[in-house]
Phi, psi and omega in degrees: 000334180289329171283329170309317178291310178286335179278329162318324159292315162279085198271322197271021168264162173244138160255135188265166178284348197269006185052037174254148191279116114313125205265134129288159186261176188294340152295017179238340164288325183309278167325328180257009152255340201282313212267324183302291158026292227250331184198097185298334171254037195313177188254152164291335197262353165263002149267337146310326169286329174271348155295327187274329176266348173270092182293355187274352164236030186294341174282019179214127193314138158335312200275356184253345163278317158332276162350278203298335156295319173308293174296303172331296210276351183268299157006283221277286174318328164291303182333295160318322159313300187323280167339321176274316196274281179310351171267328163250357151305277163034290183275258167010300195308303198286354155300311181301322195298316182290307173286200264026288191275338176294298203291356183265328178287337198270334193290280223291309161314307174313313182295324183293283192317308159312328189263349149338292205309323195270348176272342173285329172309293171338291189302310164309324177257026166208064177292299130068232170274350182279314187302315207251352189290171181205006182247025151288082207258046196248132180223129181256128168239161149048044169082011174217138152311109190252112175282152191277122184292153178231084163305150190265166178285144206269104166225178154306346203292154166294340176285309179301302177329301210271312157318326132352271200275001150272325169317280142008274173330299185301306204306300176323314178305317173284019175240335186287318210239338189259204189256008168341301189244154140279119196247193214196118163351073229281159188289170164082348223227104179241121161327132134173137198330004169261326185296159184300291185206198141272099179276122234199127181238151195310166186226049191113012180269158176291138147097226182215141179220176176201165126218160180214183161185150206173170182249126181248145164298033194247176171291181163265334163282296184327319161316315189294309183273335155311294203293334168265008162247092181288301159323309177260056148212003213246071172332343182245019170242119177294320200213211271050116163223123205259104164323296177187146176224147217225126178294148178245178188254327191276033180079351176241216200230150156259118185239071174320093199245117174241108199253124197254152193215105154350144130296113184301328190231171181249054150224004161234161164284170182266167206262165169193128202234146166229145232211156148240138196213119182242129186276152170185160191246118184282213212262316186287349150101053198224137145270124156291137122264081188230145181221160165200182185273160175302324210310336186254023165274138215265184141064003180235201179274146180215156180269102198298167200289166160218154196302150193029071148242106158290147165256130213241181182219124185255107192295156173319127204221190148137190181256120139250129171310104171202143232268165196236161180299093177103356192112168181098204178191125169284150188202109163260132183248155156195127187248107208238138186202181201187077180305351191056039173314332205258344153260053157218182205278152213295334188283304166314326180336297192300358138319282199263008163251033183250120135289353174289316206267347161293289178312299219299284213286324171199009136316297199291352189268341153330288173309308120031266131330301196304317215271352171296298143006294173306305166305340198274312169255001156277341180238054197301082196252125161267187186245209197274310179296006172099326187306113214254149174330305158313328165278308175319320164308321174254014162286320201256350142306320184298308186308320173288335177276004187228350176266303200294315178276351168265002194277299175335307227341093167331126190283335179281011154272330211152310208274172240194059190316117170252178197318139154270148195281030172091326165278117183251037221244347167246102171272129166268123152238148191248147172197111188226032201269171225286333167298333151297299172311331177337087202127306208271071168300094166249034139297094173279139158275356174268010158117313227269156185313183160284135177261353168217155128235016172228151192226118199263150178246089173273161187188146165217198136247167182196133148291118205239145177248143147055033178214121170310145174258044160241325173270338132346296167277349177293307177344275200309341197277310180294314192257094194283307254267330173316314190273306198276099189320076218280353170280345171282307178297001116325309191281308185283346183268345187283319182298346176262354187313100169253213209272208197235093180247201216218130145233126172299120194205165173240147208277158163239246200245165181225153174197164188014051165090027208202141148250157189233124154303094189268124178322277219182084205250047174271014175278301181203172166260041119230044167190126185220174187235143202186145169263148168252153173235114188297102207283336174288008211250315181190169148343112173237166190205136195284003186245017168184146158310143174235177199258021193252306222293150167291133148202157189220135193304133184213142179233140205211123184186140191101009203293314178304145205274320260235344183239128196299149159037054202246119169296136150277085174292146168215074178306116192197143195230175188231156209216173170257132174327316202247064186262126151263177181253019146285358203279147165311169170184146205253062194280171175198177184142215232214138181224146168213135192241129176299100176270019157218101211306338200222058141251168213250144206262120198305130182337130219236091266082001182286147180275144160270078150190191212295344201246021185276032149245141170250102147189150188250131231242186160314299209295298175145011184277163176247161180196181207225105168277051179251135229261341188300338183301176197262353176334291170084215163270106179236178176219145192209150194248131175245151197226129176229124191208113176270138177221155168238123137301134165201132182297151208274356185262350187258057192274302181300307187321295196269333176301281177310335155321297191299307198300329200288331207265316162273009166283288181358288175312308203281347194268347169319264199327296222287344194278316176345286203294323163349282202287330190282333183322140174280337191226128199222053165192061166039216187268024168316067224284151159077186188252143190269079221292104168294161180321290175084191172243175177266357184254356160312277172332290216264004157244025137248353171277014185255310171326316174291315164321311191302310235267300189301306216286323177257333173245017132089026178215150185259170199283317194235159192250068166003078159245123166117211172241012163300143180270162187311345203262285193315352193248302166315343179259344189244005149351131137335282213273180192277092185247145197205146170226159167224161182284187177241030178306111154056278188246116210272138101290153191271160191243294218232106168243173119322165205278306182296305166347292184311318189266344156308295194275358171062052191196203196204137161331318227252299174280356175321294180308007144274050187212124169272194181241345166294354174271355186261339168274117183321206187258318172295326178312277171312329157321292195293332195263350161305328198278328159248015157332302183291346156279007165285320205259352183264321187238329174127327183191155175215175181245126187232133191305144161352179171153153172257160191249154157268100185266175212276023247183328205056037179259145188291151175235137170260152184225133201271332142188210221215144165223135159221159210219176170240122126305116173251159169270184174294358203237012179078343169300146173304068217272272153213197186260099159275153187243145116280092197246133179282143190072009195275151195219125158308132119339000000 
């Protein structure tokens, strides 16, 4: 160990058994680094293969190639480590710089707030005189004395222009860096080198505000020219067209600019701003970016309104830039807007009133995109699918820009509204211009026809009460076969069907009749990307796709339960074997946006399924009221948009599909989000005993009663007044019953139960019980099966399990018992299993 340890400093030595050095020469380091390169790690018989093609090291023993491999990876991992430490000291440092200027900023506030107090003290003993003086033309906004400005005129003029945007420049500063706006913490958002930045949201201000800062690893012009191609990282901005741009006599630019904004949902109209926007450079070599609207310039040009556009106003905003100690950029963002909330509908409001989600949605998605970038180019990584960060990055724009443009459909795309069936609860659009189709090769070389030329949308909204929209969306994301109709993704995958090449993939993990390909989930940790393969659709093989096979492109975001006021997305389009990453794509899902912005995120222990409340209903499900979770009462607005390819004379056809198919999905989601709900008694306080059925009730007091009578101990520890069925569904371990047919099936399980087998109350009975037991397992328990029903009960040694997923479960061991009725009969067989863990 000691030469090992001494050769991390000394990579070009051999260590002998005689504890003495030997120098490699530099062809012989050479040849051992070239092969470290390539297999960091060898094998013995691939270091016996490299003595042997190298004659230059033939002198030197296996075991001293070893050695030398052993220190190189000792090396190589302290660098790293190095690297990794100085990169977050770094971070750390420009942290330390930032609360600083923060806590300098809050001091400079305290102090204002004092001295407010005492000028209001003043004004109160001299009411007075305060009452008749009038020439005091001074105002407190937002914590600060504002003298009334005496603007010069706001014209078009290159003069009126560069006044504007210095005006601007100061407003900004005092909001980036002063006391301008009050902000207040965002919730969920804790400093500290792993965090994005520091975040921060408005307080009592016109309008919606955010700010954050942090540090990324870019120049500050490369930050400047990221952040000013807003489309590609601002996922809700349709367009930026730069109008006209103007030289200032101090270096900087002028820009006129007019920006279109996605609508989030098809229950409001899209925003759209015409903006000024000024670059300048300060004396410290720091970048301005800052804009603001236009709306109030007198004698000039202006952007006439345009059809389904509201025109919104963005108060002074913007970035400053500044260059860091060691490389890099301090980057203060703030973003101040004014959504026109009073033209949408009462209920949405709060969607244009929130600063959390104004952070959520494009400050922090800044921050975000910068530092993603960053990673990008210091870590130039492909992933498993060939794919280099970057494209996987512009897959999941694309995929969010073509579900944004099927939520819109813009009439200057194309789309086309067709009639309604008298319902209105589905929107149909048509699209069949020649800009759409663009791209889109359906000339199969395997023969088979075309299946479109036009592309139809169903789409809708829906108000979902009391269900977090991340455990929602895992729901839908996990379980398809709940929502998805498997003769349609068929019908979308045939439409996209090319010629018959292969993509080579490594198999990952599978659920519910569906495999998941993993893309990628290096785009953000509150976003990832993945193929799926509808695994019931055909025949699969682990080294590859085949173009017969279903599978779909899919983006996922909003999954964390734990971050306030986060839309949640679950996006996906169905691709082809030979899909690039230019090929056209059809997207279609599901958005679900929180509309109380502060609300708190429900126990990252919540079940994905259908049984997660317990009471039992007619249907016989159990479900649950408990209330602990942290949720509460919220409300979230959900947007569902279906898109087809189809030929244009199967118009009619294909129209009553689409409307039959997404009412299906909405009548899915609303039983989902039902069951998923934490609280499933209104405005009831406090936790509730549910209602149960009586025949619920009375099989669980025949289990507890089976479980004392044969094994001389009780199963629940009796307290309060919860009834046996609610103390029994909330058990640590794992209770399962099965009939007693032929072939055992499960009847019954408990919330643990339920999250061991990974399933829902509704399908348990399709799950036996030799399927949840490996091949030693089904052995053990045939053979002593029969002592269940002859002694009463038996014990079965630890051992893994299978849950309805095929993920393995380990159990430290097993009780299984006879369940009797009041009449002695024999009812059915409960398991326990104690102790179980996923693998």
């Amino acid at each position: 160990m000691m030469a090992v340890t001494s050769s991390c400093k000394e990579g070009n030595k051999i260590a002998m058994d005689n504890g003495k050095y030997v120098r490699y020469t530099p062809e012989q380091v050479e040849a051992l680094e070239r092969l470290y390169h390539e297999c960091p790690k060898p094998s013995s018989m691939r270091r016996q293969q490299l003595i042997r093609e190298c004659p230059i090291l033939s002198n030197i023993e296996p075991k001293q190639i070893k050695v030398w491999f052993q220190n190189r990876r000792c090396r190589e991992k302290q660098r790293k480590e190095a690297s990794r430490l100085q990169a977050v000291n770094r971070k750390l440092t420009a942290m330390n710089k930032l609360l600083m200027e923060e806590n300098d900023r809050l001091q400079k506030q305290v102090s204002q707030l004092v001295y407010e107090n005492s000028y209001f003290r003043q004004q109160t003993q001299n009411t007075t005189l305060a009452t008749t003086d009038t020439s005091c033309e001074s105002v407190v906004t937002s914590g600060q004395h504002h003298l009334t400005p005496q603007h010069p005129p706001r014209d078009a003029s290159p003069a009126g222009l560069l006044s504007i945007a210095e005006e601007t420049f100061t407003e900004f500063l005092s909001k980036a860096t002063g006391t301008a706006v009050e902000w207040v913490q965002m919730p969920g958002m804790k400093p500290g080198p792993d965090s994005i930045g520091i975040v921060a949201i408005s307080h009592g201000c016109t309008g919606v505000a955010a700010r954050a800062f942090g540090l990324v690893g870019l120049a500050p012009t490369r930050v400047a020219e990221i952040l000013k191609d807003r489309p590609s990282w601002f996922r809700d901005c349709r367009a930026v067209d730069v109008i006209n741009v103007l030289s200032t006599g101090n270096g900087g630019t002028i820009e006129l600019l007019y920006m279109q904004l996605y609508a989030p949902t098809t229950l409001a109209p899209a925003r759209d701003f015409w903006l000024l926007r000024y670059t300048s450079v300060l004396e410290d070599g720091s970048l301005v970016v800052c804009e603001r609207s236009l709306n109030n310039t007198q004698n000039g040009p202006s952007m006439p309104p345009a059809a389904n556009f509201v025109r919104a106003e963005l108060l002074p905003s913007g970035y400053l830039i500044r260059p860091c100690e060691g490389g890099g950029s301090i980057i203060h963002i703030v973003d101040h807007i004014d959504l026109e909330p009073r033209s949408v509908p009462e209920v949405l409001r709060p969607l244009y009133e929130s600063s959390t989600l104004l952070a959520q949605k494009t400050t922090m998605a800044a921050l975000r995109h910068l530092r993603q970038i960053s990673q990008e180019i210091s870590q130039p990584n492909v992933t498993g699918w060939g794919r280099r960060p970057a494209a996987l990055r512009a897959l999941s724009q694309k995929l969010s820009r073509g579900f944004n443009e099927a939520v819109n459909g813009f009439t200057d795309e194309g789309w086309s509204m067709l009639e309604s069936d008298g319902v209105d609860d589905v929107t149909l659009l048509v699209n069949s211009s020649p800009g759409k189709m663009m791209g889109i090769d359906l000339a199969y070389s395997n023969g088979f026809p075309s299946m479109g030329n036009a592309v139809l949308c169903a789409k809708a909204s829906m108000l979902l009460q009391n269900v977090p929209p991340a455990i929602l969306l895992r729901f839908l994301r996990e379980h398809r076969s709940e929502w998805a109709d498997s003769g349609i993704d068929a019908y979308s995958a045939a439409a996209v069907k090319a010629g018959p090449r292969n993509l080579p993939v490594s198999r990952g993990g599978s659920f519910g009749g569906q495999v998941i390909l993993p893309l990628a989930h290096t785009i953000e940790h509150e976003e990832f990307m993945e193929v799926i393969k509808l695994e019931n659709m055909s025949h699969y093989r682990e080294d590859m796709i085949m173009p017969g096979d279903i599978f779909l492109l899919q983006l996922c975001s909003g999954v964390d339960e734990n971050a306030v006021g986060t839309c949640a997305e679950l996006i996906f389009a169905p691709i082809d074997a030979s899909f690039s990453d230019d090929a056209p794509i059809i997207p279609s899902g599901f958005r679900i946006i929180p509309l109380d912005s502060g609300m708190d995120a429900s126990t990252p222990n919540r079940t994905l399924d259908l049984a997660s409340t317990l009471e039992v209903g007619a249907t016989g499900n159990i479900a649950t009221a408990d209330n602990s979770g942290r949720c509460g009462s919220t409300k979230s607005v959900m947007t569902i948009a279906f898109q087809f390819l189809y030929e244009i004379h199967l118009q009619e056809n294909v129209a009553t599909m689409a409307r039959q198919y997404v009412r299906s999905i909405i009548a899915s989601v609303q039983r989902v989000a039902l069951a998923l709900s934490p609280s499933r008694f209104g405005s009831h306080a406090g936790l509730l005993t549910p209602p149960g059925t009586p025949e619920a009730q009375t099989l669980a007091r025949w289990i507890c009663q089976s479980y004392r009578c044969y094994l001389g101990v009780e199963l629940l520890k009796h307290e309060g007044n919860e009834s046996i069925l609610k103390m029994l569904w909330h058990h640590t371990n794992a209770v399962l019953c099965s009939s007693l047919k032929a072939l055992p099936v499960f009847t019954f399980a408990n919330q643990a139960g339920l999250d061991m087998l990974e399933t829902t109350l509704v399908a348990l009975q399709d799950i036996s019980l030799e399927k949840i037991f490996d091949e030693n397992g089904r052995k053990a328990l045939f053979a002593e099966f029969p002592q269940v029903m002859q002694q009463g009960f038996m014990c079965l040694q630890g051992g893994i399990c299978l849950s309805s997923m095929g993920r393995p479960v380990s159990y430290e061991r097993a009780v299984a018992w006879k369940v009797v009725n009041d009449e002695e009969n024999a009812h059915c067989i409960c398991f326990m299993f104690i102790n179980w863990s996923f693998l």
